[in-house]
Every structure is written in structure tokens, then in C-alpha cells.
Residue frames relative to the residue before (quaternion, step in Angstrom):
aa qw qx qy qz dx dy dz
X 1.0000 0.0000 0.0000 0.0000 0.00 0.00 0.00
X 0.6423 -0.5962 0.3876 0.2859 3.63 -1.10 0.77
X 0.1162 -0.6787 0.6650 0.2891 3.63 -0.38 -0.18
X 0.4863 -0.6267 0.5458 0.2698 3.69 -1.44 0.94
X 0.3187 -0.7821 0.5200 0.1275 3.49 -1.00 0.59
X 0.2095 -0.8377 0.5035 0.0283 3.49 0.02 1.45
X 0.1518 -0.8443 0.5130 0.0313 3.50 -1.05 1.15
X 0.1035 -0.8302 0.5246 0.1576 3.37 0.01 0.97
X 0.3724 -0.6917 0.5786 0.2194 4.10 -1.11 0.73
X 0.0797 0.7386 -0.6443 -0.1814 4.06 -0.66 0.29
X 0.1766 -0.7041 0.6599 0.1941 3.66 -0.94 0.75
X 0.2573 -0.6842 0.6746 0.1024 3.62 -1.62 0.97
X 0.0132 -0.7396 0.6728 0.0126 3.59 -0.47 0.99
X 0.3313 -0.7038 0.6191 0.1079 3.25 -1.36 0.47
X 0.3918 -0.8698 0.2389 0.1814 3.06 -0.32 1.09
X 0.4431 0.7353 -0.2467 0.4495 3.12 2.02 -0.58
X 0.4287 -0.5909 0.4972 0.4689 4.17 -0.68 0.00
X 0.3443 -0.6688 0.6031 0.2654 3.34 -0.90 1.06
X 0.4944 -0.5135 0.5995 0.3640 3.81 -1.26 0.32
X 0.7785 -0.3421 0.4229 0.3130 3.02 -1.99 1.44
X 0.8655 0.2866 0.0133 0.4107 3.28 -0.72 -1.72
X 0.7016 0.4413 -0.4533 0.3280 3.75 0.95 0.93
X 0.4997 -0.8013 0.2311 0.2341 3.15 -0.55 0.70
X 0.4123 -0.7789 0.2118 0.4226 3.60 -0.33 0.16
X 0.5127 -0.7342 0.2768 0.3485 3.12 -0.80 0.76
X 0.6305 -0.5453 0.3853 0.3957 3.63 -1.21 0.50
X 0.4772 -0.5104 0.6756 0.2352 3.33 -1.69 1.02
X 0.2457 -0.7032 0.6671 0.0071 3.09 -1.78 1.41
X 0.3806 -0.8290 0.4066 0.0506 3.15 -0.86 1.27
X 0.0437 -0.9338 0.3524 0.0435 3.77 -0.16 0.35
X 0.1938 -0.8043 0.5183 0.2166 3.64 0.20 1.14
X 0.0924 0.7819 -0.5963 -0.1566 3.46 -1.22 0.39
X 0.1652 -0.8639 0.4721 0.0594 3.61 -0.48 0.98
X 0.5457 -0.6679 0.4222 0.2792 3.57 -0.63 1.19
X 0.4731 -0.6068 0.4834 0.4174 4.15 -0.63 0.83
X 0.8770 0.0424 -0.1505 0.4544 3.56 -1.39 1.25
X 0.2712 0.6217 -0.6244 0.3874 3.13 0.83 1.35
X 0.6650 0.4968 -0.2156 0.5143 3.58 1.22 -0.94
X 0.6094 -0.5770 0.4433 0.3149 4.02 -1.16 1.77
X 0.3641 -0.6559 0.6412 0.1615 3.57 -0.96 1.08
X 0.0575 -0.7843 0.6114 0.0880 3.62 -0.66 0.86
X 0.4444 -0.7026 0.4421 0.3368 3.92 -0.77 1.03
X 0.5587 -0.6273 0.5125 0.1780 3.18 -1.43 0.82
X 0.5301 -0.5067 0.5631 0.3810 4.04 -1.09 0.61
X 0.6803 0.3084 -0.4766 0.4636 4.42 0.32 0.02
X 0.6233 0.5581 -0.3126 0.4498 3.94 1.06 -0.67
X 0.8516 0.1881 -0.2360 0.4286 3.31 0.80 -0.46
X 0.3887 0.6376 -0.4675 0.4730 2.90 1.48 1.35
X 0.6919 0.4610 -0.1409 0.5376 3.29 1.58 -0.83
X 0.5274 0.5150 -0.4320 0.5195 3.33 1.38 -0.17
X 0.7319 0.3750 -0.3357 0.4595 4.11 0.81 -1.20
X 0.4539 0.5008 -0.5205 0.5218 3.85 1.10 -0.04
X 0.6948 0.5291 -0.4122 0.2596 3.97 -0.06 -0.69
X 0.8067 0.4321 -0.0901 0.3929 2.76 1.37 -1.18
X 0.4262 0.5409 -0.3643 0.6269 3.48 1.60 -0.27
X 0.4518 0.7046 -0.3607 0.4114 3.88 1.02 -0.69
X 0.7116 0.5965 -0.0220 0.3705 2.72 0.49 -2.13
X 0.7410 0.5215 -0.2546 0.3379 3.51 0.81 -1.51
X 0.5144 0.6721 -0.2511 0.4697 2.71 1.83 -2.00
X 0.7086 0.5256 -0.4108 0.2299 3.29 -0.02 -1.68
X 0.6864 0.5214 -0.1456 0.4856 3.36 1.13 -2.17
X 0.6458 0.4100 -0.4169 0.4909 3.88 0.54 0.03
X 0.1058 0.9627 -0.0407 0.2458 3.49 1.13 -0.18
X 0.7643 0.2659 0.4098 0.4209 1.80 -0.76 -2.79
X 0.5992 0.4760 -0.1627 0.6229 3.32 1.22 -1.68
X 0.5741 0.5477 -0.3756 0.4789 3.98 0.21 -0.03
X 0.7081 0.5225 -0.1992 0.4312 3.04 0.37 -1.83
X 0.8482 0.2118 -0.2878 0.3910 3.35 0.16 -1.45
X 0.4119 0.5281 -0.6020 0.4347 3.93 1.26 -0.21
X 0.6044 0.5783 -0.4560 0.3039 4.06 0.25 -0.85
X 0.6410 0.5407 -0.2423 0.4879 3.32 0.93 -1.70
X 0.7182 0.4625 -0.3209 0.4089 3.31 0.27 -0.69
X 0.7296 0.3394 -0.3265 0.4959 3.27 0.59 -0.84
X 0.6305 0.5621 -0.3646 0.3918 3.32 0.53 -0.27
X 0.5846 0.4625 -0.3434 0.5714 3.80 1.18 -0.49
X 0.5949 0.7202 -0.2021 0.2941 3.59 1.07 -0.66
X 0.6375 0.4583 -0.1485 0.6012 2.75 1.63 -1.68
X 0.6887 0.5051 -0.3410 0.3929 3.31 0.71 -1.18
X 0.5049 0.5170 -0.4128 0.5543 4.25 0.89 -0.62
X 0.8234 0.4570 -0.2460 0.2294 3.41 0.38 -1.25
X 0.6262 0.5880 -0.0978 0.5026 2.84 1.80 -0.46
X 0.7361 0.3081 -0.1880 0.5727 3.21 1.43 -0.35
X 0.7348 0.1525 -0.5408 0.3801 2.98 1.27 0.83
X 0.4150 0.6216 -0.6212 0.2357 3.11 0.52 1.17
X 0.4579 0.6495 -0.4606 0.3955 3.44 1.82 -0.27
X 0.6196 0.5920 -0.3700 0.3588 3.29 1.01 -1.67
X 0.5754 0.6812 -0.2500 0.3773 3.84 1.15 -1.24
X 0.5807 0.4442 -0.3180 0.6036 3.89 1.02 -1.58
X 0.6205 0.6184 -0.4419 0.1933 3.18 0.03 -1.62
X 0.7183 0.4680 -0.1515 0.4920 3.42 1.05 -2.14
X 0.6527 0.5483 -0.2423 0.4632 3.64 0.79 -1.16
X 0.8220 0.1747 -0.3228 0.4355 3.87 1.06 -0.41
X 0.3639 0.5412 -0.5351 0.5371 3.55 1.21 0.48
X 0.6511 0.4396 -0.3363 0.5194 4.12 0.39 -0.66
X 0.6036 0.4242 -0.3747 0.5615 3.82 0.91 -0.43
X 0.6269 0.5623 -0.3320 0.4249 3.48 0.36 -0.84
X 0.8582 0.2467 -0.1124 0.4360 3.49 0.34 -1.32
X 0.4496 0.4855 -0.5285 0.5319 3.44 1.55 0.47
X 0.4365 0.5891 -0.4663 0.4950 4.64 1.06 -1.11
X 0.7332 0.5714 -0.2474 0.2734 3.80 0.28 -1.69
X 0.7232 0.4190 -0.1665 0.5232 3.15 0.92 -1.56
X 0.5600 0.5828 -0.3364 0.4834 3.84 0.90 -1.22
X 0.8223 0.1349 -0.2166 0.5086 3.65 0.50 -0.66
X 0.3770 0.5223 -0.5881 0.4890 3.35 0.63 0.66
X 0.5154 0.6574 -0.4006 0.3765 3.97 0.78 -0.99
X 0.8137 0.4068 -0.1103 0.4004 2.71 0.26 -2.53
X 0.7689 0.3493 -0.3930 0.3639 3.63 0.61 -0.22
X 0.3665 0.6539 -0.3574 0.5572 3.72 1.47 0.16
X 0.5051 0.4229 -0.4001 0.6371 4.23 0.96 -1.13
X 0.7501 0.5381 -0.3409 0.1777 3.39 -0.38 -1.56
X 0.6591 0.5479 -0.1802 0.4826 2.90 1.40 -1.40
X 0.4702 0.6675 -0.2195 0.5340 3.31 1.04 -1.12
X 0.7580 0.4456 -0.1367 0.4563 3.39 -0.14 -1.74
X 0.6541 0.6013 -0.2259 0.3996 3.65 0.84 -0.56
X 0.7874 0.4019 -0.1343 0.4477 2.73 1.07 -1.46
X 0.5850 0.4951 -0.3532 0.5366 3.10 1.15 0.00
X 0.5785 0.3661 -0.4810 0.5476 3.65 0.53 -0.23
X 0.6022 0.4717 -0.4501 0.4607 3.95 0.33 -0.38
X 0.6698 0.4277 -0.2810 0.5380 3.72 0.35 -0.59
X 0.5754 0.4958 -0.3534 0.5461 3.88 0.80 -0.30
X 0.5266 0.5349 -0.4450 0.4884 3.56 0.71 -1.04
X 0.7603 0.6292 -0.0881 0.1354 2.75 -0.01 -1.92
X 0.5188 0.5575 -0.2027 0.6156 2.79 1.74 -1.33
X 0.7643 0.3366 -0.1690 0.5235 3.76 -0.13 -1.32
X 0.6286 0.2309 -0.5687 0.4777 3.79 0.32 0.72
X 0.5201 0.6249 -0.3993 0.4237 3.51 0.72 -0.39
X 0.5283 0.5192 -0.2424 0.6265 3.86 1.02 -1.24
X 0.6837 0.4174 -0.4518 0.3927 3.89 0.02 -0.34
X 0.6735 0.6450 -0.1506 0.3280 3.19 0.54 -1.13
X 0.2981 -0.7581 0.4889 0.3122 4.03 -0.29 0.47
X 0.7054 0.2883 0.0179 0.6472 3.27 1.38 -1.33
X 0.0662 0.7552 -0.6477 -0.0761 3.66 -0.99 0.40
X 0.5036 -0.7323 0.4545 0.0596 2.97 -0.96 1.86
X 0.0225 -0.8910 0.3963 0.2205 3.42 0.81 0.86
X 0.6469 0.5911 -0.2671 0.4011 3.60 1.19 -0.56
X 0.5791 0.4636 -0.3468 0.5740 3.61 1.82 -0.05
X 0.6322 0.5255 -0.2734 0.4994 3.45 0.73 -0.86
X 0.9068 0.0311 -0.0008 0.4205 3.57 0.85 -1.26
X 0.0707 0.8643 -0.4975 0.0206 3.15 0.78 0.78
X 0.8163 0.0801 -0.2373 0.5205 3.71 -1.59 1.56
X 0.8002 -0.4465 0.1866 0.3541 3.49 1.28 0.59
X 0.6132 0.5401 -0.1203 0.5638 3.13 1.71 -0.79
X 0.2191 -0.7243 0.6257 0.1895 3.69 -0.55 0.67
X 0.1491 -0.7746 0.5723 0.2241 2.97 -1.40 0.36
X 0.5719 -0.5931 0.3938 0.4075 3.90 -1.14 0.08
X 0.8170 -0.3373 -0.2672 0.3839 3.45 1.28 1.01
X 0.7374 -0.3877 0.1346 0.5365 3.27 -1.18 0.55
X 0.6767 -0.3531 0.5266 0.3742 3.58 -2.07 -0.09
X 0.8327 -0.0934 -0.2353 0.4925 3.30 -1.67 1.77
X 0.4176 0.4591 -0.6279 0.4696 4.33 0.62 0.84
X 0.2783 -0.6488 0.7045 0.0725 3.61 -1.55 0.48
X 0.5152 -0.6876 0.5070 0.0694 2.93 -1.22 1.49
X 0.1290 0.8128 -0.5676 -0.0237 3.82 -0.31 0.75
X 0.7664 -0.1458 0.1177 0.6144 4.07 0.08 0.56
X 0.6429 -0.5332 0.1457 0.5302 3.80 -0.02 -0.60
X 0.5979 0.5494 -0.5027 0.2964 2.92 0.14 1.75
X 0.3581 -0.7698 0.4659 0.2492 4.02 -0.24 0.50
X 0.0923 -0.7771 0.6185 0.0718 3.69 -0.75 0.80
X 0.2113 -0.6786 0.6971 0.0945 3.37 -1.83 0.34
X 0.0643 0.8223 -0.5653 -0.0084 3.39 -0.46 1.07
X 0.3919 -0.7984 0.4551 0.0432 3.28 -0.15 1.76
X 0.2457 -0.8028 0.5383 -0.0730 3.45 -0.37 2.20
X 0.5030 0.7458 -0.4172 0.1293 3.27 0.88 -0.94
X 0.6522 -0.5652 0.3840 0.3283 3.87 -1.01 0.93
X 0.5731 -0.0285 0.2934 0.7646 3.07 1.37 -1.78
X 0.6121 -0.2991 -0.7320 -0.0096 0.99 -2.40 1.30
X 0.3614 -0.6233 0.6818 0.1267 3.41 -1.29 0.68
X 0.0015 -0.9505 0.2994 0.0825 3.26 -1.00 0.67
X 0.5676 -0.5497 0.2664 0.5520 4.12 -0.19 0.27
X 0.6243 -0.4336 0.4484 0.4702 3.72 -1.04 -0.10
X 0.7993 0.3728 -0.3231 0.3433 3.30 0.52 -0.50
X 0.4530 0.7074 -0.2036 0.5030 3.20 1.74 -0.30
X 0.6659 0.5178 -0.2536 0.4734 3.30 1.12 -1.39
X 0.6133 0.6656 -0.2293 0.3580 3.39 1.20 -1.54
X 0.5751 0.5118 -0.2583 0.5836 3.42 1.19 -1.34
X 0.7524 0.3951 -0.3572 0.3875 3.57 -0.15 -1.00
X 0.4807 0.4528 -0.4891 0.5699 4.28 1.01 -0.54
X 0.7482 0.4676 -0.4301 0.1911 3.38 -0.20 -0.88
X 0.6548 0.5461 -0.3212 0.4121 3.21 0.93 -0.96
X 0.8207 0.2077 -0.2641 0.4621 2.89 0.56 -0.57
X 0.6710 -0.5718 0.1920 0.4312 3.62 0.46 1.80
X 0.7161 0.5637 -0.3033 0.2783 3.39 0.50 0.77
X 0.4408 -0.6589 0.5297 0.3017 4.13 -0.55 -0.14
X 0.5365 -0.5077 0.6028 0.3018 3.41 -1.83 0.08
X 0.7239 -0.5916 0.1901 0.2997 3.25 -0.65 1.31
X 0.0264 0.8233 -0.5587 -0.0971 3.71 -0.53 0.01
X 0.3070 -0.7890 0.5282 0.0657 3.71 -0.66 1.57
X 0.0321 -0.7454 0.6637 -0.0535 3.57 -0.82 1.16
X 0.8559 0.2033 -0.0659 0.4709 3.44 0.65 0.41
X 0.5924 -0.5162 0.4908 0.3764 3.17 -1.73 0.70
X 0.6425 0.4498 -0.3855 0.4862 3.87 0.45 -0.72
X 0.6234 0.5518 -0.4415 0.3346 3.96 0.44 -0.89
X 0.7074 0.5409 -0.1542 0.4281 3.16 1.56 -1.62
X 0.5114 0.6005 -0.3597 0.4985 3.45 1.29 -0.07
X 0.5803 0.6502 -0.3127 0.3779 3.07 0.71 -1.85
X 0.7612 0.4399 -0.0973 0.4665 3.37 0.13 -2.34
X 0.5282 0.6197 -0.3938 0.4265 3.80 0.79 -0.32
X 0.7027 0.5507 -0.2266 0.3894 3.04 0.77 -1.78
X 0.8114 0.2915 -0.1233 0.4914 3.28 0.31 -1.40
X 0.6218 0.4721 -0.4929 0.3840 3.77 0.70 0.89
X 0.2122 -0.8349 0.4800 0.1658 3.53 -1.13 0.80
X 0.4435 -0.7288 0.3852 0.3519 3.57 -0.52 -0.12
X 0.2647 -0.9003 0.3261 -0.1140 3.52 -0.85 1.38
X 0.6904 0.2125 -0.0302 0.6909 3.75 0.34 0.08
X 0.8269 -0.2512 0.3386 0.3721 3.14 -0.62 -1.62
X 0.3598 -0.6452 0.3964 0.5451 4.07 -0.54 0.06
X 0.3397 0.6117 -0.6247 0.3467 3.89 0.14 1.14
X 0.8700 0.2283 -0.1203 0.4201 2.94 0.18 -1.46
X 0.0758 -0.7210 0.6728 -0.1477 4.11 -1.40 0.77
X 0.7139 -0.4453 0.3905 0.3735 3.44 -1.58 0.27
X 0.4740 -0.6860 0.4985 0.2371 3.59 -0.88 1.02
X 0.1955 -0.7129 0.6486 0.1813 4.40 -0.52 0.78
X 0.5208 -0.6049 0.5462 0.2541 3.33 -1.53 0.52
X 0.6978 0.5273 -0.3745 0.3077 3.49 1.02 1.03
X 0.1683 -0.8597 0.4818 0.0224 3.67 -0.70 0.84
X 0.6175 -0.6042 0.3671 0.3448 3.19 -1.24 0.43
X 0.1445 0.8287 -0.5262 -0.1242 4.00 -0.18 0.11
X 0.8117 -0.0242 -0.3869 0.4368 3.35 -1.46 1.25
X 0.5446 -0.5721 0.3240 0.5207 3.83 0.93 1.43
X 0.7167 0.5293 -0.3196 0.3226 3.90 0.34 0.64
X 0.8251 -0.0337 -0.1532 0.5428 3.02 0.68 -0.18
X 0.2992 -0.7681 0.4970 0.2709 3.70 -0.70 -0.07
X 0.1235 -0.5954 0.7924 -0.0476 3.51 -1.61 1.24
X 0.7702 -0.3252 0.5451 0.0621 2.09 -2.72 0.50
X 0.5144 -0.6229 0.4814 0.3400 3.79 -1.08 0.57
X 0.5713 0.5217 -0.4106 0.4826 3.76 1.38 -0.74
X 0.7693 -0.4357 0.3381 0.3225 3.66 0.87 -0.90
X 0.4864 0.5068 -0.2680 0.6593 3.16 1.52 -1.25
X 0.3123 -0.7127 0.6059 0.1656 2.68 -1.98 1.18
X 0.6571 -0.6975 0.1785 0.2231 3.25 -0.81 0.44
X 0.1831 -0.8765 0.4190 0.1508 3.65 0.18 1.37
X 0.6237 0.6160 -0.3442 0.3362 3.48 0.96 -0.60
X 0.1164 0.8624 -0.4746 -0.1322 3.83 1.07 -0.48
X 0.1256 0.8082 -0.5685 -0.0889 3.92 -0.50 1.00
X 0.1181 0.8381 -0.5325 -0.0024 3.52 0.54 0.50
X 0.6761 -0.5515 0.3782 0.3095 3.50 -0.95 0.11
X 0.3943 -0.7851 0.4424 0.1804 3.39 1.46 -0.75
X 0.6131 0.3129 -0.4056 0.6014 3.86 1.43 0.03
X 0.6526 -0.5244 0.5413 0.0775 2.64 -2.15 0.60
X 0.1092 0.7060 -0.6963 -0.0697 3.89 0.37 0.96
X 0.7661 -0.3222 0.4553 0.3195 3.12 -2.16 -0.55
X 0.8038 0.3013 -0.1211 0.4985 3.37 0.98 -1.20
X 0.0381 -0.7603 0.6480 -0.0229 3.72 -0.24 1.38
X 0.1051 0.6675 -0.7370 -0.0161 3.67 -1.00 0.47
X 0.7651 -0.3574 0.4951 0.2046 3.01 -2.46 -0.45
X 0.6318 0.3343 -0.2982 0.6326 3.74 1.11 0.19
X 0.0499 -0.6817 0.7065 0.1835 3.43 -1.67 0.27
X 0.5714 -0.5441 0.5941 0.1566 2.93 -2.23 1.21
X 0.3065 -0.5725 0.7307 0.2107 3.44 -1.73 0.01
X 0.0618 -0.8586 0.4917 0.1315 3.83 0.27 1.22
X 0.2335 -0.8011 0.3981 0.3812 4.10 0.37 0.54
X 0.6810 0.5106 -0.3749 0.3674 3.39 -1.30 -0.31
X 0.8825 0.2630 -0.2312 0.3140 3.58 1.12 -0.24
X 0.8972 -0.2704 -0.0933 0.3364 3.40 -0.83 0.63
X 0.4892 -0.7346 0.1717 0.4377 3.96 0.30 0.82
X 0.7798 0.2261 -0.1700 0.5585 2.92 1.43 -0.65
X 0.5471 0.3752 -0.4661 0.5853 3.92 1.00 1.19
X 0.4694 0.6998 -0.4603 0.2794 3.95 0.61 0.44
X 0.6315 0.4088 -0.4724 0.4592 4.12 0.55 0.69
X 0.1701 -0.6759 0.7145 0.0611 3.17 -1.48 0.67
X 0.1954 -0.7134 0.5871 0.3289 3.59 -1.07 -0.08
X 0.1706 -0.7948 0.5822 0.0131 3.13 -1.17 0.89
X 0.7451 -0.3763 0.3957 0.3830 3.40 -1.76 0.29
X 0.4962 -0.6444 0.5432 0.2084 4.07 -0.47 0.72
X 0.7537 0.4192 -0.1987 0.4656 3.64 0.89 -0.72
X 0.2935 0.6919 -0.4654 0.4675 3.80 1.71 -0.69
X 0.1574 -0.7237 0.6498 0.1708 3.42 -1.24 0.60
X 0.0425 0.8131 -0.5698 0.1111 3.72 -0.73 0.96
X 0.7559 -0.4082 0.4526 0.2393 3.35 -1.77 0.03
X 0.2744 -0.8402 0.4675 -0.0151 3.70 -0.32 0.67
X 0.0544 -0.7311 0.6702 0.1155 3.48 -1.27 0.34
X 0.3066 -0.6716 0.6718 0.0609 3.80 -0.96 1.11
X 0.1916 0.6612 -0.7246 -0.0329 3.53 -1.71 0.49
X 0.1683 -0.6515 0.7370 -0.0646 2.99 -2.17 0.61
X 0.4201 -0.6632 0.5005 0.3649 3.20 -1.30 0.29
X 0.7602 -0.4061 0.3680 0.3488 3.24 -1.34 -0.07
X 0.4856 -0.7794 0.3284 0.2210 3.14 -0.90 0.60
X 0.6194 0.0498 0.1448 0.7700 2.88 1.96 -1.43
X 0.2122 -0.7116 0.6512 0.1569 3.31 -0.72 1.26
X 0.5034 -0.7540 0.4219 0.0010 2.89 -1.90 0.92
């Protein structure tokens, strides 16, 4: 709104008589104007400080506009990130219980895979046999891995013929393993030879012991009834009177000095083997 401008007249009279023939003098005028009635124009420091406020300003609002793009991305990552944990988390429990089940599988085959090679055994001792005694072999339904009074030595059954009497020749003895689906013994080992040690006793005299399933063949060298000659040689190493074409198991003596050969006709104690019926 305008402000009114007020004019104020001052008259100077002179108090003296002015002369006839002078004129009067002129009225002086005087403007007075109230303070800030007059447009304020902006100084060259103000309207430095006005374009600093505002460049201020921009800064400030760009900022801000950072910040929350930050925040944002930062809540983002962090959602994203937890549910990709949430994602492993599911993805290695599912790995886990696929590892779990996979070997659960493989040890089911294995099992599996066993049995059946047991039942194959089984099968091909069964195939040996003309007759199968099911009621020796299995008795109440259950087979065993070998017949009644045969000992069980890794996967083979033995029979170690105590009887008082009849004592019998090597060939005799032989006949009697067979029948009953089996062979004179054959030794593959320092443990077999233990084994058979263990469970022989000594009887009569030191001549006589448990007939082995091994003989001399072309009077030179000596094998095994399977064939294989014989690499393991424990023989006692004295010199008796009677030398034959068969060898004894003499007990009571050393594990690895404990055959003799003997006379084939000598009647003696025996040892039968077989395989197992059912492996275990």
C-alpha cells in the first residue's frame, strides 16, 4: 500500500517594510518522506547469500534423496539376502536328506548284494551234493553254516574224527569225507595249521595222528588232494622207520614241525573239510 505524502509549506516574512517596488519572494517547498517509504533494492553481499541458501537447499535435498535411495537399498539387500539364506538353509537340509537317503540306498544294495552272493554260495554247495540232507543242514528251518559236531574255521567247516574205533587207512578216511560231501583236509596257512593243531590230541602212540589230504605223487614230490602242490612243507624232519606215500598230522608237536609221512595202509584218525554252508 502507498504511504500518503505530506507537504508541509514554511513562509519567511521579514519583518522590516519591504520596498514598494520589491517583489515577493518565492515560497520554498519541502518534500518530507517517512524512512522506508522508498523500494529497498538488494545489495551484491544479499544476493550472494540468498544464491548460497539456495544451492544449500539443493545440496541439502539431493542428500536426503541419497540417503533414502541408500536406506532403501540397503533394506533390500538385507530382505534379499536373508532370503536367499532362508533358500541355502532349505536347499542344504534337501542336500542333506537326499546324502541320507542315497546312502541309506547304497547300504540296502550292499546288503541286498550280499545276500545274494550268500544264497549263490549256498546254491553251489547245494549243486555239489547228490542228496541234501535238509534236516542236517537245516534243522527247525534254519540252516546252519555246518552240519552237527563239524567246527567252523573262517569259511570253512571241519570234522575231526575222535572215534575209539574204527580207525582208518588214508584211503578209507578219504571215502568216509566223501560221503559225507566233503575232502581230507587241505592247509593253506599258518592260521589253518594252528587251527588244526589246536583241536588235535594225542593218542596211542607218537606214530599215529590225524590223516591230511596230502600225498606223495610220482614218489617225488608231494601235493594236495585239490592238486596244488604243496608250498608250505611242515614235516618234522626225523627219520622214523616207516616212510610211506601219505602224511599224518602227529599232535602235541611243533606247529610248524608236525607231518610225518606214513605208510597209506597204517590205520589212523582223520580230519574232513567243506565249505560253509551259509556264510555269515
Amino acid at each position: 500500500m502507498e504511504e500518503e505524502i505530506e507537504y508541509s509549506t514554511v513562509v519567511f516574512r521579514d519583518v522590516r517594510a519591504a520596498p514598494k517596488e520589491r517583489k515577493e519572494d518565492p515560497t520554498i517547498y519541502s518534500e518530507v518522506k517517512p524512512s522506508g517509504s522508498a523500494s529497498t533494492v538488494p545489495t551484491d553481499g544479499e544476493a550472494a547469500a540468498c544464491s548460497h541458501s539456495h544451492l544449500l537447499a539443493v545440496c541439502l535435498g539431493i542428500l536426503c534423496f541419497l540417503l533414502v535411495a541408500s536406506i532403501s537399498a540397503i533394506v533390500y539387500l538385507s530382505v534379499l539376502m536373508t532370503k536367499q539364506k532362508s533358500n541355502l538353509s532349505v536347499l542344504t537340509a534337501e542336500n542333506e536328506q537326499l546324502i541320507t537317503e542315497r546312502n541309506l540306498r547304497e547300504r540296502e544294495t550292499e546288503q541286498l548284494s550280499r545276500v545274494t552272493d550268500n544264497l549263490n554260495w549256498t546254491l553251489s554247495i547245494i549243486l555239489r551234493l547228490d542228496t541234501f540232507r535238509v534236516h542236517d543242514y537245516c534243522p527247525d528251518k534254519e540252516c546252519q553254516p555246518c552240519l552237527k559236531d563239524w567246527i567252523q574255521f573262517k569259511e570253512k567247516c571241519y570234522l575231526f574224527y575222535n572215534k575209539k574205533s574204527p580207525w582208518m587207512t588214508a584211503r578209507e578216511s578219504h571215502t568216509h569225507c566223501r560221503n559225507k560231501a566233503a575232502d581230507l583236509v587241505v592247509i593253506d596257512s599258518l592260521h589253518e595249521q594252528e587251527f588244526i593243531s589246536n583241536h588235535t590230541k594225542h593218542y596211542y602212540d607218537r606214530f599215529h595222528g590225524y590223516w591230511l589230504g596230502l600225498n606223495k605223487m610220482n614218489n617225488k614230490d608231494w601235493g594236495w588232494i585239490d592238486g596244488r602242490n604243496d608250498t608250505l612243507g611242515y614235516w618234522i624232519g626225523e627219520s622214523f622207520e616207516d616212510v610211506g606215500q601219505c602224511a599224518l598230522m602227529i599232535p602235541g608237536r611243533n606247529v610248524t614241525a608236525s607231518w610225518d609221512p606214513a605208510d597209506c595202509g597204517m590205520k589212523n584218525k582223520f580230519i574232513c573239510e567243506s565249505d560253509v554252508l551259509v556264510k555269515v
